[in-house]
N, C-alpha and C positions, 0 to 999 in steps of 0.2 A: 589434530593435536591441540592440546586444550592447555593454555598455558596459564598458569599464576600471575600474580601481580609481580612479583620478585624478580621471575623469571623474565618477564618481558621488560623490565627496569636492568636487567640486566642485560640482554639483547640490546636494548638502548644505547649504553655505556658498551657496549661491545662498537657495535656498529659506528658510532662516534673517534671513539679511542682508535680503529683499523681505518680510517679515513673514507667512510662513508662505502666500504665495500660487503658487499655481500658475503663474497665465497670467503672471506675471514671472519667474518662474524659467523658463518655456519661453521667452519673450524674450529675456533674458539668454543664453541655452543656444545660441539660432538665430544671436545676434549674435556671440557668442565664436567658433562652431565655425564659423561660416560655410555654415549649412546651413538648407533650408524646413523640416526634420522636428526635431520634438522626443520626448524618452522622453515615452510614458505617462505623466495623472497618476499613475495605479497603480505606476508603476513607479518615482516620486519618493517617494509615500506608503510602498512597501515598503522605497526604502531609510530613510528618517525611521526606518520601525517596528524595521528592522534595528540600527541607532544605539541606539535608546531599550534593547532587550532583550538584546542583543547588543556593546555599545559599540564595531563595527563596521562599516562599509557593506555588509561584504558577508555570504553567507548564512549561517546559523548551521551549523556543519561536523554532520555524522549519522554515525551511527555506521557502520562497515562490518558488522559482526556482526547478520546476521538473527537474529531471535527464534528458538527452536526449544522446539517442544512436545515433539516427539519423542523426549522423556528415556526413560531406563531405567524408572524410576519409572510411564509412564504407558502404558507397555508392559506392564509387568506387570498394572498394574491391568485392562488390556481383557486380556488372557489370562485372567486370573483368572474377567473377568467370562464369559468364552467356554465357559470351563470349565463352571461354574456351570450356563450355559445356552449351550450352542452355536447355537440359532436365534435368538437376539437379532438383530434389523436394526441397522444402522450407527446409527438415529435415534434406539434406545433407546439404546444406547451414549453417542451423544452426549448425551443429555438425565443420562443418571444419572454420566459421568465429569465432564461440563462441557469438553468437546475439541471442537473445531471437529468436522462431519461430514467437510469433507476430511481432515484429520487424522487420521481415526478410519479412512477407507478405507484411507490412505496407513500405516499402520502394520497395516491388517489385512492388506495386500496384500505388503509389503515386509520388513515386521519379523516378522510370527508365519508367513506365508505361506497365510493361509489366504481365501478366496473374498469378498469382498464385495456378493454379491448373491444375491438369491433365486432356485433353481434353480424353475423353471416346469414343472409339471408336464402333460402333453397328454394326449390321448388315445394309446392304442396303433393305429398302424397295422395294419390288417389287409389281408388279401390284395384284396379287397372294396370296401375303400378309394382301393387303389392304382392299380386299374386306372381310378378316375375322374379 
């Protein structure tokens, strides 16, 4: 149930006015609108929580701008560390920069351009071999 700005200001003022109860505030809500369904308590409690923290009904706005590890700074530091020791795994990496492990693939792969996994080493095929 997807409720308006009006609506949930009014849920508010319901739930306030009835002394902080539920089951009257969805009474109120079924008789006003003229409907059997009322919101969630969860979803009268979230707006209250919203009000109290936010002194708004509705969600607190987030920011557009994702986080980014992926600075210059930490780029450097895992070439460095590469340098140092070019067989480091992605785990030690992560343990000694403190970078997430995907982060630490995702800048080994993208930004320095170099392999993030262990090259496996087998046996040599022989002729002996092949024919089984």
């Amino acid at each position: 149930m997807v409720l308006e700005k009006d609506a949930k200001v009014k849920l508010l003022f319901w739930y306030l006015e009835n002394g902080r109860s539920i089951v009257k505030t969805h009474r109120v809500f079924k008789r006003y609108y003229k409907t059997k369904k009322a919101p969630h308590r969860n979803t009268i409690l979230d707006i209250v929580k919203n009000m109290d923290e936010n002194c708004s009904v509705d969600r607190r706005a987030y920011s557009k701008r994702f986080k980014t590890v992926r600075t210059p700074e930490n780029i450097k530091r895992i070439k460095k560390k590469l340098e140092d020791s070019p067989h480091r795994s992605t785990r030690r990496l992560e343990k000694e920069t403190g970078i997430d492990r995907c982060t630490v693939r995702r800048i080994l792969r993208d930004d320095i351009g170099a392999f993030p996994y262990k090259i496996q080493m087998k046996q040599q095929q022989s002729s002996a071999n092949r024919k089984e």
